[in-house]
Each structure stands twice: as structure tokens, then as C-alpha cells.
C-alpha positions as semicolon CSV with decimal commas, in nm:
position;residue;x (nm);y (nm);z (nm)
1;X;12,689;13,948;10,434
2;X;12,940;13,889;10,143
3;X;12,895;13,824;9,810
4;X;12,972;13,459;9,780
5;X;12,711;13,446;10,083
6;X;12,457;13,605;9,881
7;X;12,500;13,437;9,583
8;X;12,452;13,027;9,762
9;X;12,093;13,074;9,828
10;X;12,022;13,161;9,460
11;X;12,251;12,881;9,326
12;X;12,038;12,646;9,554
13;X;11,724;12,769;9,409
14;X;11,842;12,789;9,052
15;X;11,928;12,369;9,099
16;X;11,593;12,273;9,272
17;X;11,443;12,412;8,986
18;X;11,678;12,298;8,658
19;X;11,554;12,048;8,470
20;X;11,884;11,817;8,556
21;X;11,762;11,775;8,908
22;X;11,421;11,725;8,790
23;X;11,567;11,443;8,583
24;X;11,820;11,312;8,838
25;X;11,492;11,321;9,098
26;X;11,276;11,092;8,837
27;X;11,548;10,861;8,784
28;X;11,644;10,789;9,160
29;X;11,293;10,792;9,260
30;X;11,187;10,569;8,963
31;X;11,487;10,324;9,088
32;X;11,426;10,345;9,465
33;X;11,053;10,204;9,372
34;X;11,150;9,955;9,138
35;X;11,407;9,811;9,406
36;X;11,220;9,824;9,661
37;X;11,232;9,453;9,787
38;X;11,617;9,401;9,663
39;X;11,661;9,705;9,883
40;X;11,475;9,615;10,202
41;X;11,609;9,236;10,164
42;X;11,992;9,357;10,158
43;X;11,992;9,727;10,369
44;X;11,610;9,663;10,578
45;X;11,299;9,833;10,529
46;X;11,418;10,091;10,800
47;X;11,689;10,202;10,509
48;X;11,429;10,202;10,206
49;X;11,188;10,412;10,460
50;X;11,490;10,669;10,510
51;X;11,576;10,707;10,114
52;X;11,146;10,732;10,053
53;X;11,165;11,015;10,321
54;X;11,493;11,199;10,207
55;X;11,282;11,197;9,825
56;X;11,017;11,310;9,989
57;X;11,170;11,641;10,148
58;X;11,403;11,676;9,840
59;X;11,055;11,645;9,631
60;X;10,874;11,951;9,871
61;X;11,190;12,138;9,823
62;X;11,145;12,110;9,439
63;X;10,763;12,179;9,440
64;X;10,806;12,515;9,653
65;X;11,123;12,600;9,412
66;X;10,873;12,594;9,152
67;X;10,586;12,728;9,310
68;X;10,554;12,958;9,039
69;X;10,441;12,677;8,774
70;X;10,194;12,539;8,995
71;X;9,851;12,609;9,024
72;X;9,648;12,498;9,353
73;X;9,343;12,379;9,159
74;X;9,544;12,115;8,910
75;X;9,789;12,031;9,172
76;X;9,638;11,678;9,277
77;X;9,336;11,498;9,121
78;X;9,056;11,542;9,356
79;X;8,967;11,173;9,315
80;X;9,274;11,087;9,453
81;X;9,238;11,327;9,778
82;X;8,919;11,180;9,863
83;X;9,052;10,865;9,869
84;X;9,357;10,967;10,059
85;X;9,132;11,134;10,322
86;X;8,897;10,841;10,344
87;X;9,203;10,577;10,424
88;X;9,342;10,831;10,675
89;X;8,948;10,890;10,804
90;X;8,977;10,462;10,857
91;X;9,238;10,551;11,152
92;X;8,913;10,629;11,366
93;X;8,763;10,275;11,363
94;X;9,039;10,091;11,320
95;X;9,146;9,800;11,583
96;X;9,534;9,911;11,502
97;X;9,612;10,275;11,504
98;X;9,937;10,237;11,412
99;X;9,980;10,019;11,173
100;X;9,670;10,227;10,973
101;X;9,859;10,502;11,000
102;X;10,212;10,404;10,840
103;X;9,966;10,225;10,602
104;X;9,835;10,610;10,477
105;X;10,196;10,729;10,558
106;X;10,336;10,460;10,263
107;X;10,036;10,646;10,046
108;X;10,126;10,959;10,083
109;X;10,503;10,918;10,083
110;X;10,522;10,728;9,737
111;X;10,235;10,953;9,617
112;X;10,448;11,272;9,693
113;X;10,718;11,122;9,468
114;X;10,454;11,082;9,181
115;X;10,336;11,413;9,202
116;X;10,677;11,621;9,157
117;X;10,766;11,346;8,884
118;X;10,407;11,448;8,692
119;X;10,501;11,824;8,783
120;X;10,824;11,802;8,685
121;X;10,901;11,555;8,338
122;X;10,660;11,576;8,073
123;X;10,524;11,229;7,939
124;X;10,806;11,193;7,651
125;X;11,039;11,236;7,961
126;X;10,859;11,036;8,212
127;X;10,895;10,732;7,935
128;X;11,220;10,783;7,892
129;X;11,327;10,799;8,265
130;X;11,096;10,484;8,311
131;X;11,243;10,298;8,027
132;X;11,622;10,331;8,117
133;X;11,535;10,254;8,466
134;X;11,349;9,970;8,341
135;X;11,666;9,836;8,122
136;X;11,891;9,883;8,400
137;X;11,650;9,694;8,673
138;X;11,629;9,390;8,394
139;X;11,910;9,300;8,308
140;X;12,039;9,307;8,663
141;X;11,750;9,033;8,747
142;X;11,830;8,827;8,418
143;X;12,259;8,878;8,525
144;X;12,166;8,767;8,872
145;X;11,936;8,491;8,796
146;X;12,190;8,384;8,532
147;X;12,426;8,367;8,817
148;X;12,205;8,190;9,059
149;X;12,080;7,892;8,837
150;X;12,345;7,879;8,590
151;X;12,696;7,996;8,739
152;X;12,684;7,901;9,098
153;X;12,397;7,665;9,061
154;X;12,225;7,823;9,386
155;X;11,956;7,994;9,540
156;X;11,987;8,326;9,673
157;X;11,738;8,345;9,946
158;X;11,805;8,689;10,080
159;X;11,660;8,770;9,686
160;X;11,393;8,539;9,677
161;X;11,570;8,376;9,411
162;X;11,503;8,032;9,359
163;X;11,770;7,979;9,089
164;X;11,599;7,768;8,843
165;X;11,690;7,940;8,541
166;X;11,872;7,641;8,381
167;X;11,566;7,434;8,399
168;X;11,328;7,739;8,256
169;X;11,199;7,876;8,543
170;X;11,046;8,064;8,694
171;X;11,248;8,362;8,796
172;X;11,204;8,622;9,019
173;X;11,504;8,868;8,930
174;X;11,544;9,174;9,212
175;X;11,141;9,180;9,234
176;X;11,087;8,886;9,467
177;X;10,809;8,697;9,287
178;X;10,770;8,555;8,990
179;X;10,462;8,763;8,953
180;X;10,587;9,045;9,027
181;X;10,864;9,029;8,716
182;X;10,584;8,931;8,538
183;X;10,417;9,283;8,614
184;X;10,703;9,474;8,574
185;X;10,808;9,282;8,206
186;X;10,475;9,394;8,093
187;X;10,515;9,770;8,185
188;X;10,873;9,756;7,998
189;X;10,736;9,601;7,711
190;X;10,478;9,906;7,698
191;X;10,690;10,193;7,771
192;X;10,973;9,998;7,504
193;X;10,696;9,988;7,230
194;X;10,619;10,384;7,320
195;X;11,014;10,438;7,294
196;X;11,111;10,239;6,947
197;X;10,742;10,470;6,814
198;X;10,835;10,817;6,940
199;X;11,239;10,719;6,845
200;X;11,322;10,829;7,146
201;X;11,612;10,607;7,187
202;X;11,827;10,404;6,907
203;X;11,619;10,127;6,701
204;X;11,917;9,865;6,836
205;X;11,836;9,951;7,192
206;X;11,445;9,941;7,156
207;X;11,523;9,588;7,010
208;X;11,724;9,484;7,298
209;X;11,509;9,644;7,544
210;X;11,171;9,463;7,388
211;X;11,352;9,164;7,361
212;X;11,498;9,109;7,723
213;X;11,144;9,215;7,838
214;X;10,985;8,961;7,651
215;X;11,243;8,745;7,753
216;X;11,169;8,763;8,103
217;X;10,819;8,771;8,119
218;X;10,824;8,408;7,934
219;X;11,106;8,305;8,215
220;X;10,896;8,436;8,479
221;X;10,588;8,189;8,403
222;X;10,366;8,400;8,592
223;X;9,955;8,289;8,501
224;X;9,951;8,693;8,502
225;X;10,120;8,715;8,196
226;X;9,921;8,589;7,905
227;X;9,645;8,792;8,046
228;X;9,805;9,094;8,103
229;X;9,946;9,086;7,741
230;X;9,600;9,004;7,578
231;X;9,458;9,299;7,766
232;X;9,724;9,538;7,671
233;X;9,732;9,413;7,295
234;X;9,314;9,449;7,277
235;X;9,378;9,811;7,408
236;X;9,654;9,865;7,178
237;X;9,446;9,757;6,878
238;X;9,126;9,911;7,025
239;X;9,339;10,296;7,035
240;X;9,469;10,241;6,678
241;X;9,109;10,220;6,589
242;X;9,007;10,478;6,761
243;X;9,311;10,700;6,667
244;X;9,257;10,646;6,274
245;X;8,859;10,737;6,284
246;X;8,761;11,036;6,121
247;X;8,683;11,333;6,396
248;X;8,324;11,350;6,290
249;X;8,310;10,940;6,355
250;X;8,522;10,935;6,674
251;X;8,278;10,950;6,942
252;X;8,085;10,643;6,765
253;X;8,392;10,466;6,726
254;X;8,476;10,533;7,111
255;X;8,093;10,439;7,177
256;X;8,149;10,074;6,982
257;X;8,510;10,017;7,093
258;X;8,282;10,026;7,470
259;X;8,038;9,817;7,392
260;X;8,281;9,567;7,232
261;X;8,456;9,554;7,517
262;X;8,231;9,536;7,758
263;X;8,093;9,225;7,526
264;X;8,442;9,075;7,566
265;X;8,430;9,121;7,982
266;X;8,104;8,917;7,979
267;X;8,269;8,632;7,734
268;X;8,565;8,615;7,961
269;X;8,332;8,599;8,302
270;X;8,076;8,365;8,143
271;X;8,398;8,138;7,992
272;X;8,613;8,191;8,334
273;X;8,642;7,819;8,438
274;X;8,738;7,687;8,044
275;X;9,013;7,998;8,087
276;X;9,129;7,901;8,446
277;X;9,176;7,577;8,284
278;X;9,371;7,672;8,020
279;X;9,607;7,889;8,180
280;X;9,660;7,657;8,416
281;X;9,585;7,786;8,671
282;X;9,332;7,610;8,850
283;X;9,509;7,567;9,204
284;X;9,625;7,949;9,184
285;X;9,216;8,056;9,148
286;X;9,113;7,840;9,388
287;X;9,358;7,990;9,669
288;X;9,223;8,330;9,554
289;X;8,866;8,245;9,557
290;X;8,890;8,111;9,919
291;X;9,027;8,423;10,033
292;X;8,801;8,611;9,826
293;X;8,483;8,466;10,016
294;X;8,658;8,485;10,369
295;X;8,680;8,882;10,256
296;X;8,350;8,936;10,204
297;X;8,245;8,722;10,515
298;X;8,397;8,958;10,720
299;X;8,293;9,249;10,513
300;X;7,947;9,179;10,652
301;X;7,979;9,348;10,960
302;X;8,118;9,679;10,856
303;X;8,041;9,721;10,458
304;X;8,061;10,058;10,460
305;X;8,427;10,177;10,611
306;X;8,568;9,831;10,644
307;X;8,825;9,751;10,913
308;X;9,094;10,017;10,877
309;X;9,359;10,063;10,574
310;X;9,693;9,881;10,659
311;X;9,816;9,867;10,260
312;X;9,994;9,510;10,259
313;X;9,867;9,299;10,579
314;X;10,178;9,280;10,843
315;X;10,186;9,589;11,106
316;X;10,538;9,699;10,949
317;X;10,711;9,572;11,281
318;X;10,761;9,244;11,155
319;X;10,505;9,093;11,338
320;X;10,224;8,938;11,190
321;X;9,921;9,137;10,991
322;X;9,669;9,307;11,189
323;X;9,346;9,239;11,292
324;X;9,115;9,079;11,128
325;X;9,340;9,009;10,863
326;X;9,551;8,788;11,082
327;X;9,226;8,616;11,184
328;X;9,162;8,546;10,783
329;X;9,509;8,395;10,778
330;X;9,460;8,148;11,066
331;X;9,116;8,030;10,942
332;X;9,319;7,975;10,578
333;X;9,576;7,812;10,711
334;X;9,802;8,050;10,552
335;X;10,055;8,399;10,551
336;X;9,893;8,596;10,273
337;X;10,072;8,932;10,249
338;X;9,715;9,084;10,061
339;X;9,426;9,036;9,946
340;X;9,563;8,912;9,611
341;X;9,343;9,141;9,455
342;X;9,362;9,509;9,472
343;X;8,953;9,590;9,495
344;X;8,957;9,322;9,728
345;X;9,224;9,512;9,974
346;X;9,042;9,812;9,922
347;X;8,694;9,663;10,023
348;X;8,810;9,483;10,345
349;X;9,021;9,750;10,459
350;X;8,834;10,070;10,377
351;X;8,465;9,892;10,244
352;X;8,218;10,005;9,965
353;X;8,309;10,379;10,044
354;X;8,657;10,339;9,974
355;X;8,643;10,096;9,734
356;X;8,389;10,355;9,498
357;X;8,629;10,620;9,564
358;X;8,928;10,420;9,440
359;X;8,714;10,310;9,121
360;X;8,646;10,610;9,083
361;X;8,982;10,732;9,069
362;X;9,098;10,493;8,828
363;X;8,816;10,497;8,671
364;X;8,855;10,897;8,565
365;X;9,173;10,850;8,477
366;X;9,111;10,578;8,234
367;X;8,871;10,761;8,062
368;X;9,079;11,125;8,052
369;X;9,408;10,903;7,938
370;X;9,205;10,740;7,655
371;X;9,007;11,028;7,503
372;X;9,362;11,215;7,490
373;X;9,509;10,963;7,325
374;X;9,254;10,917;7,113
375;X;9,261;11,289;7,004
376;X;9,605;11,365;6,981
377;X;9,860;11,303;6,738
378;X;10,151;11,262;6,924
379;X;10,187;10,845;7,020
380;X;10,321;10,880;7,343
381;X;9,990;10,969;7,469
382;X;9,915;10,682;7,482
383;X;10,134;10,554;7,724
384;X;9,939;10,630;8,016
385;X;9,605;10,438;7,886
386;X;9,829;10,127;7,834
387;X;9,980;10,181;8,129
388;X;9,693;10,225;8,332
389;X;9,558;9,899;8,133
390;X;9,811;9,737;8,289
391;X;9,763;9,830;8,605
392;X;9,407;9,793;8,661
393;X;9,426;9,428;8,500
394;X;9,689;9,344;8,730
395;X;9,480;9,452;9,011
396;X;9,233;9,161;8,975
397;X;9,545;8,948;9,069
398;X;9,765;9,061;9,305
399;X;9,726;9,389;9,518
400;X;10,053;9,582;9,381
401;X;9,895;9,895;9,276
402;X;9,807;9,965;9,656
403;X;10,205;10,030;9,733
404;X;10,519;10,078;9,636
405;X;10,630;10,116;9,233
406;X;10,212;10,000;9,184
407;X;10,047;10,290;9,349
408;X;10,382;10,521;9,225
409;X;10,291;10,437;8,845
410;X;9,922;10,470;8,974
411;X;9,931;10,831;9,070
412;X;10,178;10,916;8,807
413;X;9,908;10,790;8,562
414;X;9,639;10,955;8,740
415;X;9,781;11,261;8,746
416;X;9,947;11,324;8,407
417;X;9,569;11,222;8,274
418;X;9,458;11,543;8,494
419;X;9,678;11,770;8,364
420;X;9,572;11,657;7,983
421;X;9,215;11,666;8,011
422;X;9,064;11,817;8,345
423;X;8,698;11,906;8,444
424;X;8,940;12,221;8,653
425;X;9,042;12,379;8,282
426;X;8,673;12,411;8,180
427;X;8,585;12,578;8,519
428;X;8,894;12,794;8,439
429;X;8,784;12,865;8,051
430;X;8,429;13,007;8,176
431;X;8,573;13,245;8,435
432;X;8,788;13,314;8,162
433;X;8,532;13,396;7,895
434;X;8,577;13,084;7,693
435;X;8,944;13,144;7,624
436;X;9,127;12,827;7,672
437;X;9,488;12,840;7,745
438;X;9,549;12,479;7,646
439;X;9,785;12,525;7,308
440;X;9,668;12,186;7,244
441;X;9,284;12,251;7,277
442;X;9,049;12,175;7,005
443;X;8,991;12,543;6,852
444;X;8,615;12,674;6,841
């Protein structure tokens, strides 16, 4: 064999494991799930399955590249493996085989992608590769919108655009609802604020990117909104607290800023109807709630493994969703793409079992994300608390943390809080003597 033939299969090795294809990899797989639906709408789903799949392989080729920096036991959260093998277990009983299993396959594929970005950028680079992807993916929506309502003065159906950005909205942009923009203006505005405080990126262009963030999440007049922002701004406030208490008074301060909150969850349930009201968004509830009680209805008969995970509720074919969820649909009157609720989705399609495993995923990584912040100095730590804020609030709404850019940001989240503070690094400091190899450990 020559020379030049010896030397490719090193070159290739030396790229799938430089830190520009690591970047390059976060940023296409970063835009791929944030345009998604613009994708499916203008190429078809069968071309946003094929770029998901080439990520995927390009993403194993990476990991094995780098086998070297991985360790089997911090690879994956274990929370999240149980609840992949529970959704994939739901295959067994479920009335449509199929459709369950693309359902897991959607998991697994955008979950693949969140695991070599967590392996692969650190959480300074993960929020940068997030925020310019972000900038990017707004001001296309606000330039296209701007065009629809304002230039040509017409929808864009193929978009979801309505075009009613010269009479104040809403807008969709490239994310197909208006609560959906909503969802993702939120995120920006977090990962912006975690930009313009690490000065990661020029003050003007943290200005511009908090501004046209803010800008569309007004334009978008998703109900969503307002709550999503008072939830993210009470965790903001809550972490500053908690981040300027004394080390000797932080665990009290963590133990009060708990107990407040959980105060404030039993205002807000005990006050829901006066806050429906004021957000206005009585008719919006009232859709939910009726689909909420249909759920559990049919939750009655299997309220342990529920009816089979299918992620959104159509059997990827085009056709309509699968049973029963087609039969809640006809008895509504109505072509609800989910649950329009995240725990709900996980209850009906995979019951109480899946539904404590998911918690319990989320749940762990909330806690490991806000005790690191909490402890260390660095600010961009708490991204992923904020983040994960975000999410999980969103979840009571709408079901986009189950798929796509929601369950990408989800495992990302989940998994960068396992590799800062992990129940698998004490296991590893006893057989090690005590001897942490954390440099960022607490010494003893």
C-alpha cells in the first residue's frame, strides 16, 4: 500500500475527532432541529428523516473517533435509558407496531445527536452554537413574515404563515405556530442573556440578539409567553439568591428558595381560573381541559403501560393518529397533533410507569443543573437550569419536549447536568480511595 494510501485513514480520523467538526456537527445539527417544520413543509419529512439519519451515522463515527474520552458509565444518564427502554418495551402492547416503533426511532435518533453535542462542545460552546443558530433561525422568520404581511401582503401556507404582521400578529416565522416561536423566543432570550454575561459575543450583537427575541415573542402573542417569562425570571432571581449566599448558608437558602416555590405553585393552582382569565386565555384552557379528561378516561383501562408511545399522534404515513388517539379525536370533534401537554402524552401513551420515569428524568436533571449552578462561579452554568425551566414549563402546554429541537434541548440538558454532578463520580471516588478527579470538586 503507498504512502498517500496510508496516510487517508489517519487524516479521516484526525477530522472526526478536531474540534472544527465537532463544531460544524453542533451547528448543522442545532439547525436541522430548529428547521424542522420549514424543512419537512418545503423538501418532506422523508428528506428531514434522511439529514436526521446521515447526523446520526456522522455522530457514531465521531463518538467511536473519540472513544478514548469516553467512559461507559457517564456515557448516557441512566434516567434517560430507562425511559428509552420503557417506550421501546410499549411496542409489545401496542395496537400499532409500527407507528410505536418510528415513535422510539424519532427518540433515539434526535437523542443520538444530543449526546455527541454534550460529548463533544462544552457548555460555553454549546451556548454559543445555540445562540448563532438561534440569530440566524430569527431573523429569517421576522424577514419572512415581514415579507408575507408587509411586502406581498400574503399568506404563505406551505409555512404556516398567516401573514398578519402588519396588523400585529401573531406570527409564526419558520416554526409553524405561533406557540411554537413563542417557545423558541424564550430559549433565545435565555441563551442571549448567558451570552451578553459570559461576553461571549460583542455587547452590540447581544443587544440585537435580545432585542429581536423579545421582539418576536411579543409578535407571536402566544398565552405561553407571559408564563414562560415569569417562570424563567423567578428562576433567574431565585439562582442569584442562591448564587450570592454564603457556603455555610447555601443549603438553607436552597431549602427556602424550595419551599417558596413550592408556596408559589399552590398560589398559582389555587388562583388558576383569575389567571386563565387574565391571560386570556379562557377558550385555549378549556380545549386543553377537554382533552385532558378524555386522557385520563381512557387511561383507566391500562394505567400502568398506557397504549403504546407514538411521540406526536399521526402514524408518520400521513394518515391519521393511531389508535386510541384517533378515537379521542373523533369524540372531540377535532385533529389534535398531541396531547397539548407533555406529562399528558407521556401518561396516555406509556401510563404511570413511563410517566414516573420521565419525571424522574427531568426531575434529576433539574436538581444536578441547579446545585451546579448554584456552586460554581462561572455564569454559564446556569444555562442549563434556565433552560430546563423552560422546558419543563412549556411542557404543561404543548407536548414539544417529546420530539424534535424539544426532546434535542431535553437530552442535551439532561446530559450536560450528568456530566457536572453525577451519583457515577462518587461510585468512581470510593473505588478510587476518595480521590476525586473532578478539577472543579469541592476540596476535602
Amino acid at each position: 500500500m503507498t504512502a498517500s494510501g496510508d496516510a487517508t485513514p489517519v487524516r479521516v480520523l484526525r477530522l472526526l475527532q478536531s474540534a472544527e467538526l465537532a463544531r460544524a456537527f453542533a451547528l448543522a445539527a442545532l439547525a436541522t432541529a430548529f428547521s424542522a417544520f420549514a424543512i419537512g413543509r418545503m423538501a418532506g419529512e422523508a428528506t428531514l428523516v434522511t439529514i436526521v439519519a446521515g447526523l446520526d451515522a456522522l455522530g457514531i463515527a465521531i463518538l467511536v473517533a473519540r472513544r478514548d474520552e469516553l467512559t461507559p458509565l457517564r456515557f448516557a444518564p441512566t434516567s434517560l435509558l430507562a425511559f428509552l427502554a420503557w417506550t421501546l418495551a410499549s411496542v409489545v402492547w401496542s395496537f400499532d407496531k409500527t407507528s410505536t416503533l418510528a415513535g422510539w426511532l424519532g427518540l433515539v435518533g434526535w437523542g443520538l445527536i444530543a449526546l455527541v453535542i454534550g460529548h463533544t462542545r462544552d457548555a460555553l460552546q454549546t451556548v454559543r452554537a445555540l445562540g448563532d443558530v438561534l440569530r440566524w433561525m430569527l431573523a429569517l422568520s421576522l424577514a419572512v413574515e415581514i415579507l408575507a404581511g408587509v411586502l406581498l401582503d400574503m399568506p404563505f401556507p406551505f409555512l404556516g404563515i398567516a401573514g398578519d404582521l402588519a396588523h400585529g400578529g401573531p406570527v409564526q416565522g419558520l416554526f409553524g405556530t405561533r406557540n411554537m416561536l413563542g417557545f423558541v423566543a424564550v430559549m433565545a432570550l435565555v441563551t442571549f442573556a448567558i451570552e451578553w454575561r459570559t461576553r461571549s459575543v460583542p455587547r452590540g450583537l447581544s443587544v440585537f440578539s435580545l432585542s429581536l427575541a423579545g421582539l418576536l415573542a411579543v409578535l407571536s402573542a402566544s398565552p405561553t409567553v407571559l408564563v414562560l417569562a415569569v417562570a424563567v425570571l423567578t428562576a433567574t432571581v431565585a439562582l442569584i439568591v442562591v448564587r450570592r449566599a454564603q457556603p455555610s448558608r447555601r443549603r438553607a437558602t436552597q431549602w427556602t428558595v424550595g419551599a417558596v416555590v413550592a408556596a408559589v405553585l399552590g398560589a398559582c393552582y389555587l388562583l388558576r381560573h383569575r389567571i386563565i382569565r387574565l391571560l386570556d386565555a379562557a377558550s385555549d384552557f378549556s380545549t386543553r381541559a377537554d382533552l385532558w379528561n378524555e386522557i385520563l378516561d381512557w387511561l383507566r383501562p391500562r394505567p400502568v403501560q398506557g397504549w403504546g408511545w407514538h411521540g406526536t399522534w399521526h402514524d408518520g404515513s400521513g394518515g391519521g393518529a393511531p389508535y386510541p388517539l384517533n378515537v379521542i379525536n373523533f369524540v372531540l370533534d377535532d385533529r389534535h397533533l398531541s396531547a397539548l401537554n407533555a406529562y399528558f402524552d407521556v401518561l396516555i401513551q406509556v401510563g404511570w410507569a413511563g410517566l414516573l420515569l420521565f419525571g424522574g428524568m427531568c426531575a434529576v436533571a433539574m436538581v444536578r443543573s441547579w446545585l451546579v449552578a448554584g456552586e460554581r462561579r462561572s455564569v454559564v452554568h446556569a444555562w442549563t437550569p434556565l433552560m430546563l425551566v423552560t422546558l419543563l414549563v412549556d411542557s404543561m402546554f404543548e407536548s414539544f419536549t417529546l420530539h424534535g429541537v424539544g426532546w434535542l434541548m431535553l437530552v442535551v440538558c439532561a446530559v450536560r447536568a450528568g456530566q457536572s454532578r453525577s451519583w457515577r463520580d462518587r461510585l468512581r471516588d470510593m473505588v478510587d480511595g476518595g480521590a476525586s478527579q473532578d478539577p472543579l470538586a469541592p476540596t476535602r
